[in-house]
DSSP file (Angstrom, degrees, kcal/mol; ACC not computed):
  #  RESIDUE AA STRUCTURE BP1 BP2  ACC     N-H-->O    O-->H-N    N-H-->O    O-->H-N    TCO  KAPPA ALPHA  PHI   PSI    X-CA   Y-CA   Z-CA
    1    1 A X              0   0    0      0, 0.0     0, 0.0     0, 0.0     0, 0.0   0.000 360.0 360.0 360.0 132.8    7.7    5.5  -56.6
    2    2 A X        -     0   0    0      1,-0.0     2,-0.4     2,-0.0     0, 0.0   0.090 360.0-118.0 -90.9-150.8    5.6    4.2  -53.6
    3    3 A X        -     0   0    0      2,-0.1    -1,-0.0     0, 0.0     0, 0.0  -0.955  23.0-171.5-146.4 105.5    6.0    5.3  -50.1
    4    4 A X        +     0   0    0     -2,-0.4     2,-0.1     2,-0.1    -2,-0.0   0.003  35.4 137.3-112.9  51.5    7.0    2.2  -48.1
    5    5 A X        -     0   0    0      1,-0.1     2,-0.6     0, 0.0    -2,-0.1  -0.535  55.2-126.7 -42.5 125.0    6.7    4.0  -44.3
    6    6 A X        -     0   0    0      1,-0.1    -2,-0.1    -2,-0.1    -1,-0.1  -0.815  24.5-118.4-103.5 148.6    5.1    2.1  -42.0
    7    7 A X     >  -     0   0    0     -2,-0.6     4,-0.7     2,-0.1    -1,-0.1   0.021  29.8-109.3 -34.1-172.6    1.9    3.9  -40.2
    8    8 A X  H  > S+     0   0    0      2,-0.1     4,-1.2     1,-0.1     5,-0.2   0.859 117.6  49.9 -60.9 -47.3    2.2    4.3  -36.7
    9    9 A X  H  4 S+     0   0    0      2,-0.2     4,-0.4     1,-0.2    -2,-0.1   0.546 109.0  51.8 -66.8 -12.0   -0.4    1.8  -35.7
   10   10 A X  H >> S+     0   0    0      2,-0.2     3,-3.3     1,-0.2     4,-2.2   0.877 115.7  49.2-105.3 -54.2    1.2   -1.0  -38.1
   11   11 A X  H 3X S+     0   0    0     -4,-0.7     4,-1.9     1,-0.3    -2,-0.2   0.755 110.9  45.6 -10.5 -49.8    4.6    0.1  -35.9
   12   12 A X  H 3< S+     0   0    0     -4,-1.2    -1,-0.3     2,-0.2     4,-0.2   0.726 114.5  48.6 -90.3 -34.7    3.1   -0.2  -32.9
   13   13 A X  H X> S+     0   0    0     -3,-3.3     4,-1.4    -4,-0.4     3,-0.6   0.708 112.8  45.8-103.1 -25.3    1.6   -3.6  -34.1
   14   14 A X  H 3X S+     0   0    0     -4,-2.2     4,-1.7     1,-0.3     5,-0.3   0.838 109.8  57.5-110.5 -17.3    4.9   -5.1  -35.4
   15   15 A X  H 3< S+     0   0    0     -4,-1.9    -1,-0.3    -5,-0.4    -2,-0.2   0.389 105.5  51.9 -64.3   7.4    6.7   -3.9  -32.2
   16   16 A X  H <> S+     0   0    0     -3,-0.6     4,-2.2    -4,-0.2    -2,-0.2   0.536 113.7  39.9-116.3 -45.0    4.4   -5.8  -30.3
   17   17 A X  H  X S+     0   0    0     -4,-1.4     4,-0.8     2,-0.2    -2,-0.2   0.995 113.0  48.5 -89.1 -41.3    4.8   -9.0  -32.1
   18   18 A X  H >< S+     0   0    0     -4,-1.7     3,-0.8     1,-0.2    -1,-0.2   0.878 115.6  57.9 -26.9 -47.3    8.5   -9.1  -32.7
   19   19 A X  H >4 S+     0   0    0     -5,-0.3     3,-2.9     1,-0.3     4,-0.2   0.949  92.1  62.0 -53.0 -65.1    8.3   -8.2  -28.8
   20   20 A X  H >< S+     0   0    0     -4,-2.2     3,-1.1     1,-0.3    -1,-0.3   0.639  99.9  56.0 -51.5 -27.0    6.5  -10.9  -27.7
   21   21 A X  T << S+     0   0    0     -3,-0.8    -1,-0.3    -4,-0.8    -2,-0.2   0.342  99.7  55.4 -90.9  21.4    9.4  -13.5  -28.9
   22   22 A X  T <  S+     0   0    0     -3,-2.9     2,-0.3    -4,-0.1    -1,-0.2   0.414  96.9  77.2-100.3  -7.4   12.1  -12.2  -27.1
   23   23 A X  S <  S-     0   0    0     -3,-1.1     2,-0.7    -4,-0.2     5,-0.1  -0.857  89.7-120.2-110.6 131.4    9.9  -12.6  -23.9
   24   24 A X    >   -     0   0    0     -2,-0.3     3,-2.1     1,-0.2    -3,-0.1  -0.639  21.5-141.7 -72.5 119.3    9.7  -16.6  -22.6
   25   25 A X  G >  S+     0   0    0     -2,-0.7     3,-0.8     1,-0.3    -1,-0.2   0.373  88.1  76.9 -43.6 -12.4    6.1  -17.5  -22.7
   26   26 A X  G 3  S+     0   0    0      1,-0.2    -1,-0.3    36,-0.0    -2,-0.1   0.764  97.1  48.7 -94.8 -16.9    6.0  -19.5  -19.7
   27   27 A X  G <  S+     0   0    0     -3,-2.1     2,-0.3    35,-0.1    -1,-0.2   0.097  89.1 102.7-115.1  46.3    6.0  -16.4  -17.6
   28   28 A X    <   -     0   0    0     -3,-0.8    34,-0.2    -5,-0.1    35,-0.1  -0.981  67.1-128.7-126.1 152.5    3.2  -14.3  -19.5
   29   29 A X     >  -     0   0    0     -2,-0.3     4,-1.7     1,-0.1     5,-0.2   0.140  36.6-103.1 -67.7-179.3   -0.3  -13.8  -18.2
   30   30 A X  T  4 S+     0   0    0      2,-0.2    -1,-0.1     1,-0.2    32,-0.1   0.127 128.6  62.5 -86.8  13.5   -3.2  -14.7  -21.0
   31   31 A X  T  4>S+     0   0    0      2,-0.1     5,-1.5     5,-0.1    -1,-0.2   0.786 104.9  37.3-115.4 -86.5   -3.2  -11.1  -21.1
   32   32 A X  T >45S+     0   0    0      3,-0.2     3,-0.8     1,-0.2     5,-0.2   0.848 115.5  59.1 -34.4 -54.9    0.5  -10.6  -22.3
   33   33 A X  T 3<5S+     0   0    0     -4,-1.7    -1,-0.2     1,-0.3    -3,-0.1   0.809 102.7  46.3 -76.0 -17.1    0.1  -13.7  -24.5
   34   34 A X  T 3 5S-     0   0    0     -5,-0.2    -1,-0.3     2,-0.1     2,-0.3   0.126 132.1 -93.8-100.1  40.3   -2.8  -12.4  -26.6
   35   35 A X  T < 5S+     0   0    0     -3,-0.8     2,-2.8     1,-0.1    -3,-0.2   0.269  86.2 131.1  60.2 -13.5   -0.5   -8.7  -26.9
   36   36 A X      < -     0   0    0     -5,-1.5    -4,-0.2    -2,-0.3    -1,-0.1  -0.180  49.3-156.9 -31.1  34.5   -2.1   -6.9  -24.0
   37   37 A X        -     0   0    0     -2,-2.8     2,-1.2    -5,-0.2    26,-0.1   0.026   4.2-145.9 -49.5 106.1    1.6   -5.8  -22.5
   38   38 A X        -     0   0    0     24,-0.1    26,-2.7    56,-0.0    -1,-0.2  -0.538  19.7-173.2 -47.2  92.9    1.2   -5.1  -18.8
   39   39 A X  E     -a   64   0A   0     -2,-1.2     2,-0.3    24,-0.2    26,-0.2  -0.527  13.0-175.3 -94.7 160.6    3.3   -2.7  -18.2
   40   40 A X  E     -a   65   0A   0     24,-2.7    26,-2.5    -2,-0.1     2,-0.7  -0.943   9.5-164.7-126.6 138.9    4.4   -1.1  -14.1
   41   41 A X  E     -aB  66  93A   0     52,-1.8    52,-2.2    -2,-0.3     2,-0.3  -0.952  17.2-167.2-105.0 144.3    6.4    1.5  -14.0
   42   42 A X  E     -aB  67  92A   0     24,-2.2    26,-2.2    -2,-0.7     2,-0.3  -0.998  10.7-140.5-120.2 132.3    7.3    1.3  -10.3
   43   43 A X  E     +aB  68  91A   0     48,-2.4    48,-2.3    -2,-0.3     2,-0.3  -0.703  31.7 169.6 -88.7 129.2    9.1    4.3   -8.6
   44   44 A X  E     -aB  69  90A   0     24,-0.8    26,-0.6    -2,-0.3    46,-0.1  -0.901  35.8-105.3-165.9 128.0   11.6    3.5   -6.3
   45   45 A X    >   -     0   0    0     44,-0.5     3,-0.8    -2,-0.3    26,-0.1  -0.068  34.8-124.5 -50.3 133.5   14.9    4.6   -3.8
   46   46 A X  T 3  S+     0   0    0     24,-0.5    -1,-0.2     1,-0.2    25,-0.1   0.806 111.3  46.4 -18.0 -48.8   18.4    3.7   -4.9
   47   47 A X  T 3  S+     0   0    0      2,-0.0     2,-0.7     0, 0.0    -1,-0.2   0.445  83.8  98.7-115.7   2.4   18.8    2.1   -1.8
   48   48 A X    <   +     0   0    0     -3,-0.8     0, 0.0     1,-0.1     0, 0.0  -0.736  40.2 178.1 -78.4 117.7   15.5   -0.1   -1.1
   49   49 A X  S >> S+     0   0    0     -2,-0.7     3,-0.9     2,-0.1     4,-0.6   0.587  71.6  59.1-110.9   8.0   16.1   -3.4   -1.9
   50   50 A X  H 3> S+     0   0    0      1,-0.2     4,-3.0     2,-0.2     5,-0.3   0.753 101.5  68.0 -73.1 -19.0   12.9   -5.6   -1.1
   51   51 A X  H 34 S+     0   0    0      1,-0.3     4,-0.5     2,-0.2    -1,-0.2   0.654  99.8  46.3 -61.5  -5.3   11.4   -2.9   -3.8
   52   52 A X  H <> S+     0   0    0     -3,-0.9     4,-1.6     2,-0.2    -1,-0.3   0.338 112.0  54.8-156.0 -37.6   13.8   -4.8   -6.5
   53   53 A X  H  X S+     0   0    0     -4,-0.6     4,-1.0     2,-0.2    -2,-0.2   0.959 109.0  45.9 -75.9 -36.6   12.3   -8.2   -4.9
   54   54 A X  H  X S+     0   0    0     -4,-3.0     4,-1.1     2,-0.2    -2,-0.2   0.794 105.3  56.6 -81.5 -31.0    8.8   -7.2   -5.5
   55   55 A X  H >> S+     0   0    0     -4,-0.5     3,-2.6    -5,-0.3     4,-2.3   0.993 108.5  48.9 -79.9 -70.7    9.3   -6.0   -8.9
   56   56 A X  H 3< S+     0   0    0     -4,-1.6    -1,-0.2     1,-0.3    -2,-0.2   0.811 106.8  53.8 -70.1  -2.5   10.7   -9.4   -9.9
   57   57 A X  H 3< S+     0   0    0     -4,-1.0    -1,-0.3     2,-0.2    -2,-0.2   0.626 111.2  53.6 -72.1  -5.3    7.7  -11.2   -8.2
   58   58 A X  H <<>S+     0   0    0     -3,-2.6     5,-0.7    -4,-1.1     4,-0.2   0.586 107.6  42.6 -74.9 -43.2    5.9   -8.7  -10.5
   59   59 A X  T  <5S+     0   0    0     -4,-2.3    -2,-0.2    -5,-0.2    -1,-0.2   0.201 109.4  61.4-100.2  26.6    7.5   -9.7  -13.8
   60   60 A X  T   5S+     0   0    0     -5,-0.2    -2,-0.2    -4,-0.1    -1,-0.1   0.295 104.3  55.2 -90.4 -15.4    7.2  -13.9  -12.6
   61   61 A X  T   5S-     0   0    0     -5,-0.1    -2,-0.1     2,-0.1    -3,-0.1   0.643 133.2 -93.2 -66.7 -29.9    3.4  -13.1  -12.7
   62   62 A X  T   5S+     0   0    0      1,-0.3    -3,-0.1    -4,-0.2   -24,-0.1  -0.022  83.6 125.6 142.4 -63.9    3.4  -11.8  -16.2
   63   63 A X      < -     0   0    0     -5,-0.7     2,-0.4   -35,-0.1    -1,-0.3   0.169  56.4-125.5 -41.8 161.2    3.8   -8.3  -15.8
   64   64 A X  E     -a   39   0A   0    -26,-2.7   -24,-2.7     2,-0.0     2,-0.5  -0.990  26.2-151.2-107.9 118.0    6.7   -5.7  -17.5
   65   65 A X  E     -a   40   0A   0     -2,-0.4     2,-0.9   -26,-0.2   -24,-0.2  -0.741  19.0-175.3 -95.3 114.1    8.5   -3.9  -14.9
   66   66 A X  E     -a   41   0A   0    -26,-2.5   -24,-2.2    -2,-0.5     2,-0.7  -0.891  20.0-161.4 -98.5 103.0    9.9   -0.5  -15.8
   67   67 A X  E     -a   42   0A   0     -2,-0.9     2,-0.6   -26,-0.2   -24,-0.2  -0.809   2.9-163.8-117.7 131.0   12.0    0.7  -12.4
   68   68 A X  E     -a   43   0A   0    -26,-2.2   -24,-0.8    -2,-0.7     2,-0.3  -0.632  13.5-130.1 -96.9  71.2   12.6    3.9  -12.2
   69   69 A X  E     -a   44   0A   0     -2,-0.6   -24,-0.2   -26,-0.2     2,-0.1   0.180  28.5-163.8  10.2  53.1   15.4    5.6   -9.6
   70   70 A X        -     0   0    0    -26,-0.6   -24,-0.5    -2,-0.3     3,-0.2  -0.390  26.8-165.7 -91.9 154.4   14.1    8.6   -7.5
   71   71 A X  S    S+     0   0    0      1,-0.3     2,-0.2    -2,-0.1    -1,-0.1   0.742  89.4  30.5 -88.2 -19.9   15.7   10.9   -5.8
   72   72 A X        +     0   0    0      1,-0.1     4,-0.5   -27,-0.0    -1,-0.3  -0.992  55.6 178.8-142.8 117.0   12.9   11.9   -4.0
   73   73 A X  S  >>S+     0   0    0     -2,-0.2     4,-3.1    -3,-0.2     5,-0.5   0.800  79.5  60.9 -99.2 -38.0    9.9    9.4   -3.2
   74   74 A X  T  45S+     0   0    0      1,-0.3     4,-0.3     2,-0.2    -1,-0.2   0.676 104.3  51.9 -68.3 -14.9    7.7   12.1   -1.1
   75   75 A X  T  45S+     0   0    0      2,-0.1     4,-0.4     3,-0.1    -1,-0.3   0.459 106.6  45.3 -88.5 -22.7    7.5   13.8   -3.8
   76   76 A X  T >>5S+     0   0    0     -4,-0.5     3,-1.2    -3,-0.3     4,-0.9   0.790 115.9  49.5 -73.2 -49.6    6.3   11.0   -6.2
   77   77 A X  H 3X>S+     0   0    0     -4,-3.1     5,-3.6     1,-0.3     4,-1.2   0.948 109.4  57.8 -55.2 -42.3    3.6    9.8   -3.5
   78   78 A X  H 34<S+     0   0    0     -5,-0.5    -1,-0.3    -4,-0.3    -2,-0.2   0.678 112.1  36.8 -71.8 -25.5    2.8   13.5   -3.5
   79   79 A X  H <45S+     0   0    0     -3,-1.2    -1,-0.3    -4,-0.4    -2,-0.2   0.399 117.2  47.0 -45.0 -22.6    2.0   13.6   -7.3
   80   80 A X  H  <5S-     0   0    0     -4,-0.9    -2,-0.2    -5,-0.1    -3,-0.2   0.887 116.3-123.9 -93.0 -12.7    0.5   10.6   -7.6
   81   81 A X  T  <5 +     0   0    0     -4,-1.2     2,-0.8     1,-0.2    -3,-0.2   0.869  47.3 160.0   2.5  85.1   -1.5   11.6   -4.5
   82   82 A X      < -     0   0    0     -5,-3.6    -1,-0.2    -6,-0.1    -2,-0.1  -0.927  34.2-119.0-130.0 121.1   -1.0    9.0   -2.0
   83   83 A X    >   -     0   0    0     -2,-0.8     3,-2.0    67,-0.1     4,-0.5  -0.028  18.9-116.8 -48.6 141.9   -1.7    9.6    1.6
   84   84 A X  G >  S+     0   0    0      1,-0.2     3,-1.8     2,-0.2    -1,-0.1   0.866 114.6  62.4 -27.4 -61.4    0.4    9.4    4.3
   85   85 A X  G 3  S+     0   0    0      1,-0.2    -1,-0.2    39,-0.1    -2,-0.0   0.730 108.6  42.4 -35.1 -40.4   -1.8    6.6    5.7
   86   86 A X  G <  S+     0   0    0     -3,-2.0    37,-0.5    38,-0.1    -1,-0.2   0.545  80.6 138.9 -89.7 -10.1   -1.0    4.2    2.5
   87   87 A X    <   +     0   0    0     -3,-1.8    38,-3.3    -4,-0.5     2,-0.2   0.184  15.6 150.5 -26.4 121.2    2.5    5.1    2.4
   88   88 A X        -     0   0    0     36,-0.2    38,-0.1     2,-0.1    13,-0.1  -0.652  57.9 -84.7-130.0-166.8    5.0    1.8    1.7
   89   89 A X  S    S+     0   0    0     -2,-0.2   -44,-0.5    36,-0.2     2,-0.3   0.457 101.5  43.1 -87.5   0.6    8.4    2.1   -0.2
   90   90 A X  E     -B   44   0A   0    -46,-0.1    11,-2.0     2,-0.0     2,-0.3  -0.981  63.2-146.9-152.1 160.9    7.8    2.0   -3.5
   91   91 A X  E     -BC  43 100A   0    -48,-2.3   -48,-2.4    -2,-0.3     2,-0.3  -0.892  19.3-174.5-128.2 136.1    4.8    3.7   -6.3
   92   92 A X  E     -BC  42  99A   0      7,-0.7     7,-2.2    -2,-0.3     2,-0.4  -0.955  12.8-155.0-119.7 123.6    3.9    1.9   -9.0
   93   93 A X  E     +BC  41  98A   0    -52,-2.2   -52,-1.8    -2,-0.3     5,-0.2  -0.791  17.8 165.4 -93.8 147.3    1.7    3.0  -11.8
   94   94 A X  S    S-     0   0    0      3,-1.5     4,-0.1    -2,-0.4   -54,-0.1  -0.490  72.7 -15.7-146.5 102.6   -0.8    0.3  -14.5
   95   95 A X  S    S-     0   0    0      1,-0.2     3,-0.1    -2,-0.1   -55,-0.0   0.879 125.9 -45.8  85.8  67.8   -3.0    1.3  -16.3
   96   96 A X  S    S+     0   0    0      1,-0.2     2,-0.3    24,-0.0    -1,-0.2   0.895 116.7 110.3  64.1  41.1   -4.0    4.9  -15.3
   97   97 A X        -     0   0    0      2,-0.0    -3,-1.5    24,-0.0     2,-0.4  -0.787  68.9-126.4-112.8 171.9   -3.9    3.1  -11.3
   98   98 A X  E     -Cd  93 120A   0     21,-1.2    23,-2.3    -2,-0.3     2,-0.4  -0.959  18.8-158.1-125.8 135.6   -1.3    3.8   -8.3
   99   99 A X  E     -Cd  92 121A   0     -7,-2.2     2,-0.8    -2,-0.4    -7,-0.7  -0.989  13.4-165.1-108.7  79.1    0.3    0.5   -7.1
  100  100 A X  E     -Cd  91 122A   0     21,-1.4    23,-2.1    -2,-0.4    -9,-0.2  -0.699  40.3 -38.2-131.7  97.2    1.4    1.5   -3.8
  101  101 A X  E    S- d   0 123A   0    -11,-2.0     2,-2.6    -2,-0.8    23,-0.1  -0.432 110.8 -12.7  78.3-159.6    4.0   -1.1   -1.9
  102  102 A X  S    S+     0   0    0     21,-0.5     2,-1.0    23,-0.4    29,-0.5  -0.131  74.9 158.9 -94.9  64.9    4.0   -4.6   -1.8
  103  103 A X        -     0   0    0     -2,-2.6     5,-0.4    27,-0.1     4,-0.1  -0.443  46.1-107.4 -56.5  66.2    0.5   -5.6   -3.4
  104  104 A X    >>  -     0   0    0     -2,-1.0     4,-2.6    55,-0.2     3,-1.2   0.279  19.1-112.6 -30.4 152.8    0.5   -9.0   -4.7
  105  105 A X  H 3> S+     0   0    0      1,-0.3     4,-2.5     2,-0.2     5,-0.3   0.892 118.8  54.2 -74.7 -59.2    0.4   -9.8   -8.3
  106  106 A X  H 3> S+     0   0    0      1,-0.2     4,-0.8     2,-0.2    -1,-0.3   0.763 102.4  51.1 -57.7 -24.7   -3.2  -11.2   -7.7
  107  107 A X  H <> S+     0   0    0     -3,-1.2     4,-4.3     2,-0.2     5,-0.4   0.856 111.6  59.1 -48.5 -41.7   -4.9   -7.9   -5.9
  108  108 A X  H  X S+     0   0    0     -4,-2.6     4,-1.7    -5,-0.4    -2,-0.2   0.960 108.6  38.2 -72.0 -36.0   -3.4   -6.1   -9.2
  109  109 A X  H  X S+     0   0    0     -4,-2.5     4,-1.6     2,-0.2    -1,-0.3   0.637 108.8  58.5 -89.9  -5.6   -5.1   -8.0  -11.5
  110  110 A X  H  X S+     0   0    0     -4,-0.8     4,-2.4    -5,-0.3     5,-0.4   0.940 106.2  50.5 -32.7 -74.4   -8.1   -8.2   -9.8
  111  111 A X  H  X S+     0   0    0     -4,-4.3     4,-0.9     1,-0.2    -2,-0.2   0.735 108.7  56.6 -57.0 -12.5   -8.2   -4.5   -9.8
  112  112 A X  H  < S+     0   0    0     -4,-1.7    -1,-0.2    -5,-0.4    -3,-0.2   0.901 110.2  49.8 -62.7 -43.5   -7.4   -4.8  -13.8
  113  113 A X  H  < S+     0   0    0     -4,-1.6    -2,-0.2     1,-0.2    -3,-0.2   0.991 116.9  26.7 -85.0 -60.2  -10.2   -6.6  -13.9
  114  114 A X  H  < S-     0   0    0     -4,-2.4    -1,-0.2     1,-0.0    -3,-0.2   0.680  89.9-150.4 -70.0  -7.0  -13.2   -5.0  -12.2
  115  115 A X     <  -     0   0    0     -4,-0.9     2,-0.2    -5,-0.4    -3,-0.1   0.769  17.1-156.4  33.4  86.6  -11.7   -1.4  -12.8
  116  116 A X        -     0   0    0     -5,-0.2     2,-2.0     4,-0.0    -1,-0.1  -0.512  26.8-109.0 -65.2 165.0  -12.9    0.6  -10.1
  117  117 A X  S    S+     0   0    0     -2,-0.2     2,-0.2    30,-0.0     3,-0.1  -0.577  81.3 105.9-107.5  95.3  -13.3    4.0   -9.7
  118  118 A X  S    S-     0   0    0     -2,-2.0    29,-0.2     1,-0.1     3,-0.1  -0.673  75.6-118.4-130.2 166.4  -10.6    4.5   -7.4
  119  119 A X  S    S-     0   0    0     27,-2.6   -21,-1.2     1,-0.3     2,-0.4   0.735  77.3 -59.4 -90.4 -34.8   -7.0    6.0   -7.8
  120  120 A X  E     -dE  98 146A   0     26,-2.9    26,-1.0   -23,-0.3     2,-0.4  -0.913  51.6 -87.9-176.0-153.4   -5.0    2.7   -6.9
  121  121 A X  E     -dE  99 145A   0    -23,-2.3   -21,-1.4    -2,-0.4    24,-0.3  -0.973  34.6-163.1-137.5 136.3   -4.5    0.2   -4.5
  122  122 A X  E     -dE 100 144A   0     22,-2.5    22,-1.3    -2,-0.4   -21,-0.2  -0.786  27.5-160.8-143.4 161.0   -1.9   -0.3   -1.2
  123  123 A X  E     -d  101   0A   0    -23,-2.1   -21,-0.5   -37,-0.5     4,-0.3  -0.712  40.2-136.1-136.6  82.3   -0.4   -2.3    1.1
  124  124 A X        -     0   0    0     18,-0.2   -36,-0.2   -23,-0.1   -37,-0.2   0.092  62.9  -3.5 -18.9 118.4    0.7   -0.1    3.8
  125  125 A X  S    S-     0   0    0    -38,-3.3     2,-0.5     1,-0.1   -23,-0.4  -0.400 110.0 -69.2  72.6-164.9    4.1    0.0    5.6
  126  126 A X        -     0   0    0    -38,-0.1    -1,-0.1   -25,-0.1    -2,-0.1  -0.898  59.1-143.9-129.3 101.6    6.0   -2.9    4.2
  127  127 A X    >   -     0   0    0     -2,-0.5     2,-0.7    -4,-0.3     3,-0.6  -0.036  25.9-110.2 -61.7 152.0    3.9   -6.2    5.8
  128  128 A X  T 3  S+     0   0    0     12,-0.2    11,-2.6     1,-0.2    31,-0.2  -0.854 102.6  18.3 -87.8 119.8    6.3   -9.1    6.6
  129  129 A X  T 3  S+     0   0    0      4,-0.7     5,-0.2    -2,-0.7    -1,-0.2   0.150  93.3 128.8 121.9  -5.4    6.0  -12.2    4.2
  130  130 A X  S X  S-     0   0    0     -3,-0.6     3,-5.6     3,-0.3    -1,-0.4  -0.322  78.1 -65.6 -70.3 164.0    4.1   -9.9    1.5
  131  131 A X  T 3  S+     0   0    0    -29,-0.5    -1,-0.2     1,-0.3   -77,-0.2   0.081 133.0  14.8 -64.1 122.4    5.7  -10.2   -2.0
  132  132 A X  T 3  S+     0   0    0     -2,-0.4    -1,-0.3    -3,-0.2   -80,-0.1   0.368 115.7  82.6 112.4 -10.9    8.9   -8.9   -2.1
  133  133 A X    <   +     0   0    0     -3,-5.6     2,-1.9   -31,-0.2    -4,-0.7   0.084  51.6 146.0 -88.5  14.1    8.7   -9.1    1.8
  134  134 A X        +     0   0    0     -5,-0.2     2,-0.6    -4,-0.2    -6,-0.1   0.033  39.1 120.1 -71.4  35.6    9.8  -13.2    2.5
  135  135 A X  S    S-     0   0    0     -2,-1.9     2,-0.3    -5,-0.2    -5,-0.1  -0.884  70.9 -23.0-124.1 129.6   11.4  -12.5    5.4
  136  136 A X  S    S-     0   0    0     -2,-0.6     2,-0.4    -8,-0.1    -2,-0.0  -0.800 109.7 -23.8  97.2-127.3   10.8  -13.7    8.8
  137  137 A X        -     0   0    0     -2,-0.3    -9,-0.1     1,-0.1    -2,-0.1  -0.987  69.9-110.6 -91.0 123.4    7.1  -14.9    9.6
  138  138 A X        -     0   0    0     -2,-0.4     2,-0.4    -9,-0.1    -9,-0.3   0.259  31.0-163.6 -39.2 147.4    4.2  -13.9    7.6
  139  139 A X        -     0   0    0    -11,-2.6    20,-0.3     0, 0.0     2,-0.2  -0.836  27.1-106.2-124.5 171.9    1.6  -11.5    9.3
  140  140 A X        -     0   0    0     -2,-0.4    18,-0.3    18,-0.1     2,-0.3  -0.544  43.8-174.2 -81.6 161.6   -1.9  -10.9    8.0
  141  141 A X  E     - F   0 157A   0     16,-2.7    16,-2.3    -2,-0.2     2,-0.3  -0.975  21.5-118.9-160.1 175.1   -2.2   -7.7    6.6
  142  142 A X  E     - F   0 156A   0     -2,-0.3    14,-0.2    14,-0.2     2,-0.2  -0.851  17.2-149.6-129.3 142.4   -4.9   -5.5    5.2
  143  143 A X  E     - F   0 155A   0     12,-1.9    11,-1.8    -2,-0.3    12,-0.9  -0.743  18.4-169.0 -85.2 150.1   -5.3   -4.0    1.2
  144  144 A X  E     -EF 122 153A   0    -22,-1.3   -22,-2.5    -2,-0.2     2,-0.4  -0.966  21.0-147.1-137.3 157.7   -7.0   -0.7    0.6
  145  145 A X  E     -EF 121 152A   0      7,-2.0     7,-1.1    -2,-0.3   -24,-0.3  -0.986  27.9-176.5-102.1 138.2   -8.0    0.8   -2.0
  146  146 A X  E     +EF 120 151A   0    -26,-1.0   -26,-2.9    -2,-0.4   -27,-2.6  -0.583  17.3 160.6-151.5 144.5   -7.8    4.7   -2.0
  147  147 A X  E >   - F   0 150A   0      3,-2.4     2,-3.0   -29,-0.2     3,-1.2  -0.883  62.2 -64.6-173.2 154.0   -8.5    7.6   -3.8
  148  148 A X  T 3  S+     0   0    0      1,-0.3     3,-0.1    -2,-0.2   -67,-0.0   0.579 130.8  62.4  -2.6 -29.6   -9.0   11.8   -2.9
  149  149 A X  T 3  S-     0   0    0     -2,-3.0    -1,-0.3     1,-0.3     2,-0.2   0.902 121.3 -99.2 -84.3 -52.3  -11.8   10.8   -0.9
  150  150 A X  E <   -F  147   0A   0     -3,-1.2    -3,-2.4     2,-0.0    -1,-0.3  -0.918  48.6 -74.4 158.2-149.5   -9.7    8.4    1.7
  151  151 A X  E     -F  146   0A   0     -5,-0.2     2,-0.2    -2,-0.2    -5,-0.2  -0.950  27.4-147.2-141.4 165.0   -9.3    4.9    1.6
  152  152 A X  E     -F  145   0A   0     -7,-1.1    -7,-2.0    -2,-0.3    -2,-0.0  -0.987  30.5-114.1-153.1 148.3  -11.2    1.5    2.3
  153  153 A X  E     -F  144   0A   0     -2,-0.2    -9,-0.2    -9,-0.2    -8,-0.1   0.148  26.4-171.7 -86.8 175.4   -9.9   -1.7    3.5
  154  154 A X  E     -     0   0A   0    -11,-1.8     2,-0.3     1,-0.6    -1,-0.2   0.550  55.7 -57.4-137.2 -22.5  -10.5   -4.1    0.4
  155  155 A X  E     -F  143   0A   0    -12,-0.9   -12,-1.9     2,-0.0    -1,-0.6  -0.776  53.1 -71.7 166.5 169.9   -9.4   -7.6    2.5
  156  156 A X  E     -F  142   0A   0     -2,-0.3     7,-2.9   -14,-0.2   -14,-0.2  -0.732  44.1-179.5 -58.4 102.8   -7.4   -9.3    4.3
  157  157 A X  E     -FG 141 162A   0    -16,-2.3   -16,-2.7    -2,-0.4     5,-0.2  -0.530  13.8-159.1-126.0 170.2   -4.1  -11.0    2.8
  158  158 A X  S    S-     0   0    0      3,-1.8   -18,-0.1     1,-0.4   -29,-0.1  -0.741  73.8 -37.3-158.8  96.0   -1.1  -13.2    3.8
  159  159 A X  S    S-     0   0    0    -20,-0.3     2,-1.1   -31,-0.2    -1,-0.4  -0.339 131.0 -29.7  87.6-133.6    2.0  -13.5    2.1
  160  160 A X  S    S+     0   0    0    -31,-0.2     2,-0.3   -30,-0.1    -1,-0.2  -0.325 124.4  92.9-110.1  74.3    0.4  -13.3   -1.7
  161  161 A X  S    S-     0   0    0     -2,-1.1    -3,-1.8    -3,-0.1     2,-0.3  -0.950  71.7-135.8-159.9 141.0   -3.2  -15.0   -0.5
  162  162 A X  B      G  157   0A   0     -2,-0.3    -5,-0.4    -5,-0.2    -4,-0.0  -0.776 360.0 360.0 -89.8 161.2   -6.4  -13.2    0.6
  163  163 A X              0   0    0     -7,-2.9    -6,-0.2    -2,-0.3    -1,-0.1  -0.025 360.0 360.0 -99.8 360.0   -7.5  -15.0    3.6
């Protein structure tokens, strides 16, 4: 009698393709589509809702959005160790990075691609017209990227456009 258990890895491998057709194609990256899932788990108050805006301008990019309820957000920032300075309303982790407020879709995959040696990436306070932010008139605002050390500006953005 044979043992018909599948490994882990073939598990892992047929949850990943089964997955991928339950998901509509037209809104995964070339990332997603070749099995790469991009996942964020984003951390986030009960009672914030642009946090809930940005997270779907996060899964219209591509991404898979995990949002997670906390009770206590100073206390997440404070793990995840993000300074006061960089402080928004919502933490996100991807791929061993901190996602920190409302960071457009393109910053993030930027940082996916050149993988710095950083802890993550911000958009400080919650910038007017940034994603998840569409309200009123845009303002410029500045990214940083951040890590024990401190942080350093990384450019200049507008709504989800560097300028």
């Amino acid at each position: 009698m044979s043992d018909r258990r599948l490994s882990r890895r073939q598990s892992i491998q047929l949850l990943i393709t089964t997955t991928a057709f339950l998901v509509p194609t037209t809104h995964l990256s070339a990332a997603n589509q070749a099995g790469e899932l991009e996942k964020i788990v984003m951390h986030k108050s009960a009672t914030c809702g642009c946090c809930g805006k940005w997270a779907q301008k996060m899964r219209d990019a591509g991404f898979i959005v995990e949002e997670i309820i906390e009770a206590d957000m100073q206390a997440v920032k404070s793990r995840l160790g993000v300074s006061a300075q960089m402080h928004s309303c919502h933490t996100s982790e991807i791929a061993g990075y901190i996602v920190e407020g409302h960071v457009p879709a393109q910053a993030i995959r930027q940082l996916l691609q050149e993988r710095p040696k950083v802890s993550g990436i911000a958009a400080p306070g919650m910038p007017s017209g940034s994603p998840g932010m569409e309200m009123g008139a845009p303002e410029v605002y500045t990214l940083y990227l951040f890590d024990a050390a401190g942080a350093r500006p990384l450019g200049k953005w507008q709504g989800d456009k560097p300028v």
